[in-house]
Each structure stands twice: as C-alpha cells, then as structure tokens.
VOKE-651557 format. One record per residue (C-alpha): x, y, z. Coordinates in steps of 0.2 Angstrom, whole numbers, plus 5000, padded with zeros to 4 digits. Example, Ala and Ser with C-alpha at 12.3 -4.5 7.8 and 13.67 -1.06 7.14 Angstrom:
! residues 2
506249785039/506849955036/
END
This chain:
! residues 523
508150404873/507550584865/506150654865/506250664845/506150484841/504750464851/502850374842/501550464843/501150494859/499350384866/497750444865/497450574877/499050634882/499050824877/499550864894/500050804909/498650774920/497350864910/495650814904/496050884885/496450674878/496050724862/497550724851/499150654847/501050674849/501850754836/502650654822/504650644822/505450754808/503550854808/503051014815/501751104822/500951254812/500951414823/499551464833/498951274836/498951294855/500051404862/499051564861/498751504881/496951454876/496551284874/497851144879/499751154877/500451084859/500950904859/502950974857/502651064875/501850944882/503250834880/504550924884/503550974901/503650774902/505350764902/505750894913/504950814926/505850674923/507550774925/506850854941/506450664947/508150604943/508750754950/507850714967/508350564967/510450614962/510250724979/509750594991/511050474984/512550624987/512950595003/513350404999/514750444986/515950455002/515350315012/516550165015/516350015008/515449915021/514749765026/513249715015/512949664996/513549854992/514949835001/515449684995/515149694977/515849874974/517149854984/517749724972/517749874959/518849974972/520249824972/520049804953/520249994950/521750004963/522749864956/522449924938/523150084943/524650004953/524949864938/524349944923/523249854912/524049704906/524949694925/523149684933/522249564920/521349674910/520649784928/520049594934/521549574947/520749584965/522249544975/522349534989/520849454993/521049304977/522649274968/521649224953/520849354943/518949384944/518049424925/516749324927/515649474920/515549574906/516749724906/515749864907/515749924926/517849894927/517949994912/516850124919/517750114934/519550144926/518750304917/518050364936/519750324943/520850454931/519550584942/520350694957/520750624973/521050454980/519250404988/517850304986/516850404977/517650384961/517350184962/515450224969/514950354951/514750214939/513550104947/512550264954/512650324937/511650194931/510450164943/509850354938/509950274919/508450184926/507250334928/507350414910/507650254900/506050194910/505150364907/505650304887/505050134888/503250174895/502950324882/503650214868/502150084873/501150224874/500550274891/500150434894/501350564903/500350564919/500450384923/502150374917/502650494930/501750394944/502550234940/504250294938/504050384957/503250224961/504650124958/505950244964/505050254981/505450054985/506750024997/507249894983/507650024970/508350164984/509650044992/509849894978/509850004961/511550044963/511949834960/510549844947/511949914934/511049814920/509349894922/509750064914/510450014899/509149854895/507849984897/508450104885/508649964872/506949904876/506150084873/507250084856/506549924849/504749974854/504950104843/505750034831/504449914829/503150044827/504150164814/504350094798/505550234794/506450294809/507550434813/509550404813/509550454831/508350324836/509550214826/511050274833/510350284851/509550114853/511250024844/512250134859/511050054870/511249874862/513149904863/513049944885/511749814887/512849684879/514349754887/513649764905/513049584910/512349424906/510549464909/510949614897/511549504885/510149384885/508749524885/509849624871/509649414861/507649404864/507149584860/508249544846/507249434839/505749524842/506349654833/506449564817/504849484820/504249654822/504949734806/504549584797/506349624785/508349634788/508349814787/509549944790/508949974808/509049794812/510749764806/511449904815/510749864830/511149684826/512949714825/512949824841/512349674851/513449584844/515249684845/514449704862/514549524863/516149494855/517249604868/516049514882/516749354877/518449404872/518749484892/518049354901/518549184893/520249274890/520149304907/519349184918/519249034904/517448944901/517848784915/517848924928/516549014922/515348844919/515648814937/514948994942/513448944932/513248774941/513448874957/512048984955/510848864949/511048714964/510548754980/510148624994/508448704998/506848634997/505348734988/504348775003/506148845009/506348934994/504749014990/504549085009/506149175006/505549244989/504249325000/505249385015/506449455003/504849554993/504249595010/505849675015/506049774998/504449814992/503149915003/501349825003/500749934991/501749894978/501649704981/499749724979/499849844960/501149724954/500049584952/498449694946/499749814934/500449634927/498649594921/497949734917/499649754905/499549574897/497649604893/498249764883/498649754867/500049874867/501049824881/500549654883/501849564869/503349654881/502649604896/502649414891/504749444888/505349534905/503849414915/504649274905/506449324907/506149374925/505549214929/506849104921/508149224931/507349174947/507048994944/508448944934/509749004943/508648994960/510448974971/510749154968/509149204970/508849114989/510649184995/510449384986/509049454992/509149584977/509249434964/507649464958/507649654953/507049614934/505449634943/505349814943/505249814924/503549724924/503049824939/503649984930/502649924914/501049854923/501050014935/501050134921/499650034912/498550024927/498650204927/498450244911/496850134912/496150224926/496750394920/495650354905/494250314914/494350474925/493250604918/493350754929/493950964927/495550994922/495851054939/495450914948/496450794939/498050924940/497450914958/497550724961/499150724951/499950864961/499350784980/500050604972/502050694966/501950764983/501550604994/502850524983/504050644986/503750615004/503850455005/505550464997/506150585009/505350445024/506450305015/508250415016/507950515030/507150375042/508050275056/507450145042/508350195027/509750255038/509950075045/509949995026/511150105022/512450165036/512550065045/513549925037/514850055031/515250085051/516449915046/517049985033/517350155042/518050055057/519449965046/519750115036/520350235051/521050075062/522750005051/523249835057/524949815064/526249815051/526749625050/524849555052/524749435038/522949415036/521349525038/520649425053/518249435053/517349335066/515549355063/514549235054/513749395043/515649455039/515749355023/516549395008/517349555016/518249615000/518049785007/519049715022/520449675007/520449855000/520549945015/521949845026/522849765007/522949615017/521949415011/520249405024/520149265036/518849175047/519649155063/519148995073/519348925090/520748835083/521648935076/521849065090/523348975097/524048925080/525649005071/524549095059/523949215073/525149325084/524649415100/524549595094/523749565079/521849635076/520149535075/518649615065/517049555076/515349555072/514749565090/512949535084/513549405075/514649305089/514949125086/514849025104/516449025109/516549245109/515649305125/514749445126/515949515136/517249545122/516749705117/517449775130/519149745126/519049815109/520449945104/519050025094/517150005091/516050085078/514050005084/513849835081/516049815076/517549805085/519349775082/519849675095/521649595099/521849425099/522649435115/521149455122/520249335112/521349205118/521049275137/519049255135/518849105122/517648975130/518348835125/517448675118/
END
C-alpha cells in the first residue's frame, strides 16, 4: 500500500515518538505550503513524518529479509516447512520436466502421489514456476515465494494499522512485536495468505473512509483483491466478508466497489477453474470433511490450543493479545474489523478443528487481531503518555532496540536454530546420500517421518513406512537404504542401530536393511 492513499493520519501522530499530537496527515492529492515545519523549528511536516514511518518499515523488513538469508539454501527437511514446500519443489520440477499441460497445470507431485494435488488456489505454484526460470538448480528458487510473502506481512500490516488510524509509534511496536514471535519467524513463510489479506484489508479501510479515492488506492487494493482470491481459501473467504463490508461501508455500487468486486471475483474464477479442473469437487469435499473431524475430545483439544500458543507465542504476547483484543473492540475505529478477523479466526479454528489439533500453525489468523489489538493498546497508552519530546523518543528508541534483540535471540539461539535446522539435517542427509540405483521405494522408519514429500524430491522415488513385516518381504532387498528417525524408533529398532548407519546427520541415519534385519526384535 503507498503512502499517498493513506487517511488522514490519527490525532497525534506528527512524528514518530514525539509529544507534538496536534495535527493531522496530509490529505491525498493535497499539499503542504512551504515553510509549515521544515524550517527545523517546531515538528516535522505530516508528508515527512510519514515517509520517516515508512522507512522504518523498510529497515524492519529489511531486518527481518537478513535473518531469513541464510534459509534460502536449506534442504527441505523434516517438519511442516519441509513438508509443505517441498511439495512446491516436486510441482516446480515436474512442471519443468512435463511442461505445463504434461504436469497438470504445475499440480503433478509425482513421485510421491500419482494423482495430482490442486486442492488450493494457484497462486504459490504459479509463483513458483516464475522463481524456477531463475539461475541455478536449488532450493532456493522454490524457498523465494513463500518468503516473499511472509515479508508482505510487515508493510501490508504497517498499511492496515495506519489505515485504522494508529499512530506511527505504535504501529512500529506492534509490527516488531509480531515479528519477534517464534510463530511469525519460523511459521510465516506457510502463512502465504497473510500478506495479501492484509493489504486488501488496509485498501477497504480506506476505502471505506474516502468518499473519493485515488486511482492508485483503487488499483492497489483490486491487485490486492486479485492475490488474496488467488492464494487460498481463507483469502478467499476474508476477500467475500470485507466484500461486503465494503459496500456496507460506501453505502453505493461505485466505481471502487465494482472494481474491486470483479478482482475478487476473476480471483475467484481462475481458483475454481484450476482446482476443480484439476483435482474435481468429490476430492476436494473429502479434504473439507478431513479437516473438520477429528476424534478428539474438547478437553483434548483445547490443551493443545494452549501448548501449541505456548510453544509459538512468548508469554508476553499471550498476555497483550487478550488486553489489545479488548481495548481494539471498545474502539470505535478498529473495533468493526476486529469483530471480522476475531470472527473469521475463530470459525477457522473451530470449524475445521482436525486441522487445527494436528498443525500447530493452523491458527496464524491470530496475529492479525494481535497486530490490530497490539497497536491500539499502544496507541492508547501513547495517548495517555504526556512526557518531553526526549523522553518518549527515549522510550521508543530502548523498545526498537530490545526488539531488535530479541529478534537476534530467536535466529541466533540454540532455540531458533533447533526450530529451524535441524529438521533440514534430513533433508541434508538424503540430499548427499543417493539410494542404490534399483531401490524402488524411499523407505522412513520413525513415527515423526510423515508425509516426507521432501524424501520424494530428493531421491525421485514414492516414500514408504517400513514395518517389521515387511523387512523380509519381496518389496525390500538387502542393499537398499532405510531413513530412521532414531528419536523416533518404533519398538522393534534397538537403540543399537545407529551404529550401523552408512551415514548420520544428528537425530537421522540411513541405514541398510541388511542390518535392520540383523537387529530387528521380533514380536
């Protein structure tokens, strides 16, 4: 979103961090006479002000861009990164090999499934098959799009809390906030969604609020409508409600709210058309069923609700997410937007509560009503913080700063690196060990190996769980190479096996099964 559709800016927020709250943001499409605050009296011009907002977005996003760098080579591994973008690598690589009628539109994911998987909008495969004509053969090129759109998050947030009208200083806070969560850091790169439902959101916040708005507001809010409706279902369901509050807002069928209207629904269209041509709606209906019946009680699933926030979300954030939430529904400005991503959030959760007990990132709409209730929590105490310019610039500064280093904590920590490297020590370990030339399937033992898809990309070869049966079955020939999970061991693995691994990489080892046959304890 630019900064030239913006509302006038809230009361107060002629700098960032300063006790000058006396004017306004500029007007789009009006200027400011000469000499109305930049004569280095007084405080900065509105225009400055927000461009000086802006730029610490960038530098945050920036930030944020460098600690993510060195993950643009790691190997798809073992864990929900792994095992969701690697599906992206054997889409990209079977498109390349097939072409794209050959490959299903980019949905062919053989050789893990013969049938094609479109179950999803087509936004990230068609990302993907723009990152693939880049140089090189690795893995970064299927690791940029959904990096890409995590960053997306920190900007399209920045637009969404000054469209509601917060104030720059709290808007800053709650976007480092956020970004300091092990649930954005590690997760955010699944959350491909997020990005774009923000932006549209802050386009149909302003929207609502300029009876005559710019073309580039138009322009950039139906682009935002258009990826939203393009990138996923939640995308597609937000991009239907904010819809309608749209209309309800501008009270007419306007220019703006047929545009946008027929973005979401070309958005929409080419959705459909990909995934029912693809996959068909029987296949897709049984996804749905799927994620919406699991056989847990509510106890069960309640406590791990909890342990997955616990694990995600530092304590400090789990205590301003309830406070922010009220403090933004009892505000009149935020308070109608709250209600639709608390609603939505919610019925995500609940409604499809299979998905949400087995992902521990299914409930990442959250951070949109932390990042709204966060920055109106400290928009409210900014406003009731009367003190010298310095000493709120002070207060401001000492915050960035701890943020900062909390960040650095989170990706340089035995923690982070944990979360992060080492599940891609499987992938790794695949990725320099090749299987013998006539294995016929990618062999796991482990019970946390599942859905190894990156197992598939690397070795081209179907995954299989091994069992005790099947040892001395035809399936399995002497030679042939075991991927173990020696955490993970069922019972009839002793502990002993890791010593007959051809090669280990921490907690993995490819091991033949000659020598699981030779240590098997039978039942």
């Amino acid at each position: 979103m630019t900064t030239a559709d913006t509302t006038t800016g809230p009361a107060g927020d002629t700098d960032i961090g300063t006790a000058a709250d006396t004017t306004t943001g500029p007007v789009p499409g009006t200027t400011t006479p000469a000499g109305s605050g930049d004569s280095g009296s007084g405080p900065p011009r509105p225009d400055r002000t927000e461009r000086r907002g802006w730029y610490a977005v960038g530098a945050l996003t920036g930030l944020v861009a460098l600690t993510w760098l060195p993950r643009l080579d790691t190997p798809f591994g073992d864990d929900h990164l792994g095992r969701i973008i690697g599906r992206y690598a054997l889409h990209l690589r079977n498109l390349q090999e097939h072409g794209v009628l050959g490959s299903h539109f980019g949905a062919d994911w053989a050789p893990y499934a013969s049938a094609p998987y479109a179950h999803h909008p087509p936004l990230m495969n068609l990302l993907t098959a723009l990152t693939g004509l880049l140089p090189g053969d690795g893995e970064y090129q299927v690791w940029l799009p959904p990096y890409l759109l995590a960053l997306l998050i920190i900007p399209a947030g920045a637009a969404l809390l000054r469209g509601l009208g917060i104030r720059w200083s709290a808007t800053l806070l709650a976007l480092g906030l956020t970004v300091a969560t092990t649930f954005y850091w590690v997760h955010s790169p699944l959350m491909i969604d997020l990005g774009p439902i923000l932006a549209l959101s802050a386009g149909i916040v302003r929207l609502r609020r300029q009876p005559d708005p710019s073309r580039r507001l138009v322009a950039v809010t139906c682009l935002a409508a258009l990826l939203s409706t393009l990138v996923s279902w939640p995308g597609i369901a937000l991009a239907g409600v904010l819809g309608i509050w749209l209309v309800l807002g501008r009270r007419r069928l306007d220019r703006a709210v047929l545009l946008v209207g027929a973005a979401m629904l070309v958005g929409v269209a080419v959705s459909l058309v990909f995934v029912v041509g693809v996959t068909g709606l029987a296949l897709l209906g049984g996804q749905a069923e799927l994620r919406s019946s699991g056989g847990f009680t509510v106890r069960q699933f309640l406590r791990r609700q909890w342990q997955y926030a616990r694990d995600l979300l530092p304590v400090w954030y789990l205590v301003l997410l309830p406070l922010g939430g009220l403090v933004a529904l009892l505000d009149r400005r935020t308070r109608g937007y709250l209600v639709i991503a608390a609603g939505f959030t919610a019925g995500w959760i609940l409604g499809l509560n299979n998905g949400a007990f087995v992902h521990s990132y299914w409930s990442y709409p959250i951070l949109v009503v932390g990042l709204v209730g966060t920055g109106v929590l400290l928009d409210r105490l900014a406003t009731g913080f009367a003190a010298p310019v310095a000493a709120r610039r002070t207060v401001l500064a000492v915050a960035g700063v701890g943020l900062l280093a909390y960040l650095g904590v989170l990706a340089l920590s035995p923690f982070g690196q944990r979360l992060v490297t080492e599940p891609a020590r499987a992938g790794r370990l695949v990725a320099d060990h090749r299987p013998p030339a006539d294995q016929r399937y990618a062999w796991v033992v482990g019970s946390g190996l599942n859905s190894p898809r990156w197992l598939a990309y690397y070795w081209n070869l179907t995954p299989r769980l091994l069992t005790v049966e099947e040892l001395t079955a035809e399936t399995t020939r002497p030679d042939e190479l075991v991927l173990v999970d020696l955490n993970r061991r069922p019972n009839w693995i002793p502990e002993s096996v890791g010593g007959a691994a051809v090669a280990r990489d921490g907690r993995y080892a490819l091991v033949p099964v000659a020598a699981l046959r030779a240590t098997a304890v039978r039942p």
